[in-house]
C-alpha positions in Angstrom: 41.7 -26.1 12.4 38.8 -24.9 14.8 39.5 -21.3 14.4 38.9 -21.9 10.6 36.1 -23.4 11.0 34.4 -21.1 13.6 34.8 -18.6 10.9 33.3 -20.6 8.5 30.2 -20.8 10.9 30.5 -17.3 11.2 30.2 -16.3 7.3 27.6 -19.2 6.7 25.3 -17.4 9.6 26.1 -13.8 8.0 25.0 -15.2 4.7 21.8 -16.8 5.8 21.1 -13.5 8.0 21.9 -11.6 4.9 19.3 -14.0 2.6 16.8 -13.6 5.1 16.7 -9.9 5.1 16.8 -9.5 1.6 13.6 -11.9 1.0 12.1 -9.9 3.5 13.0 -6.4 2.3 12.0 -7.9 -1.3 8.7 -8.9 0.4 8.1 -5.7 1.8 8.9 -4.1 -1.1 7.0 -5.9 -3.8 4.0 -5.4 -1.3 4.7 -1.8 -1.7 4.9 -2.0 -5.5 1.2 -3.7 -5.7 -0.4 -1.4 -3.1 0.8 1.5 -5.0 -0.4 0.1 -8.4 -3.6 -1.0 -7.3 -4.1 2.9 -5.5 -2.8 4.5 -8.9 -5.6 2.5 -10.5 -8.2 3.4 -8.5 -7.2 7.0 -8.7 -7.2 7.0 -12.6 -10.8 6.0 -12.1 -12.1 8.4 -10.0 -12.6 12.0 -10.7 -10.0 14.0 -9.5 -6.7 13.0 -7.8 -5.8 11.5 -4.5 -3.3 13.8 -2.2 0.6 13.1 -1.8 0.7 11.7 -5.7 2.6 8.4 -5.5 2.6 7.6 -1.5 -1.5 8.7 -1.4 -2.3 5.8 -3.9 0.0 3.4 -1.8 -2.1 4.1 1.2 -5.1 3.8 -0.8 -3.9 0.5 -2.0 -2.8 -0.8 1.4 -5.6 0.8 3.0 -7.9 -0.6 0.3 -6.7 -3.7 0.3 -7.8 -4.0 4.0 -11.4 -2.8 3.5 -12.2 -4.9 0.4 -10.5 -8.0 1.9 -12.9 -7.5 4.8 -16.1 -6.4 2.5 -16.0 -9.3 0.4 -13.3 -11.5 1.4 -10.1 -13.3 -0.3 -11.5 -13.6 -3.7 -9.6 -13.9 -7.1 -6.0 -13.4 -7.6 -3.8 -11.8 -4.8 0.1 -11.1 -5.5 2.5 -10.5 -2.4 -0.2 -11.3 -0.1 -2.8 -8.8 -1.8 -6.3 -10.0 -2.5 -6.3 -7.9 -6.2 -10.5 -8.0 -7.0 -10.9 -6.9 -2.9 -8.1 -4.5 -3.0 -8.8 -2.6 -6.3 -12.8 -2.4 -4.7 -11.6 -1.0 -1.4 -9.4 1.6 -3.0 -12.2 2.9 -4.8 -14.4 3.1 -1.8 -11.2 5.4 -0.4 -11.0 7.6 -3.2 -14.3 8.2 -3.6 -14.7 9.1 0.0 -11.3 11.6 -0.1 -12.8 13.2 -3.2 -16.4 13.5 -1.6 -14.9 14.6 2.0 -12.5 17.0 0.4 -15.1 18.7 -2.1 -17.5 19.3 0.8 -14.7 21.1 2.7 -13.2 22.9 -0.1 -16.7 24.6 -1.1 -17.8 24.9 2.8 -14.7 27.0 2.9 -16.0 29.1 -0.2 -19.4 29.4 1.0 -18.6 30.8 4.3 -14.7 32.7 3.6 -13.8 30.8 6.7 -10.1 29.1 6.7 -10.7 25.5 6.8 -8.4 24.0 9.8 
């Protein structure tokens, strides 16, 4: 009798171990998700595109997300833990800065036929 229920404590621990990760995978990934569509949007808006396609507008997003939250605070609607309104702000503020750091370097290197490093 004991040694069938120590290994129904063992497969009732497994299990919760297993729902625990999962929830927290899930979490991570949905996190993911949001960044990654809040950086696509800001990229649609700004001229040009962000570097490394997909996993540029995720660190936009998460990136963003961190900048607007501490621009303006927690306001409207978050998902995952994501402030949208703050996020969506802060990715813009990235993009724009990539796209303004990355023209100036790209015609530096024109003006002067110097390989940019």
């Amino acid at each position: 009798m004991s040694a069938g229920l120590a290994t129904l404590l063992v497969l009732a621990a497994l299990f919760l171990v297993g729902v625990w990760l999962t929830f927290s995978l899930a979490g991570v990934l949905i996190t993911l998700l949001v960044a990654a569509v809040v950086g696509w949007a800001a990229d649609r808006v700004v001229p040009g595109t962000l570097p490394y396609g997909w996993l540029g507008a995720t660190v936009a997003g998460l990136a963003g997300s961190w900048l607007g939250s501490a621009l303006m605070g927690p306001v409207g609607p978050s998902v995952a833990g994501i402030p949208l309104l703050p996020a969506f702000v802060g990715a813009l503020i990235l993009a724009f800065l990539v796209q303004f750091v990355s023209k100036r370097m790209h015609a530096r290197g024109r003006r002067t036929n110097e390989p940019i490093l």
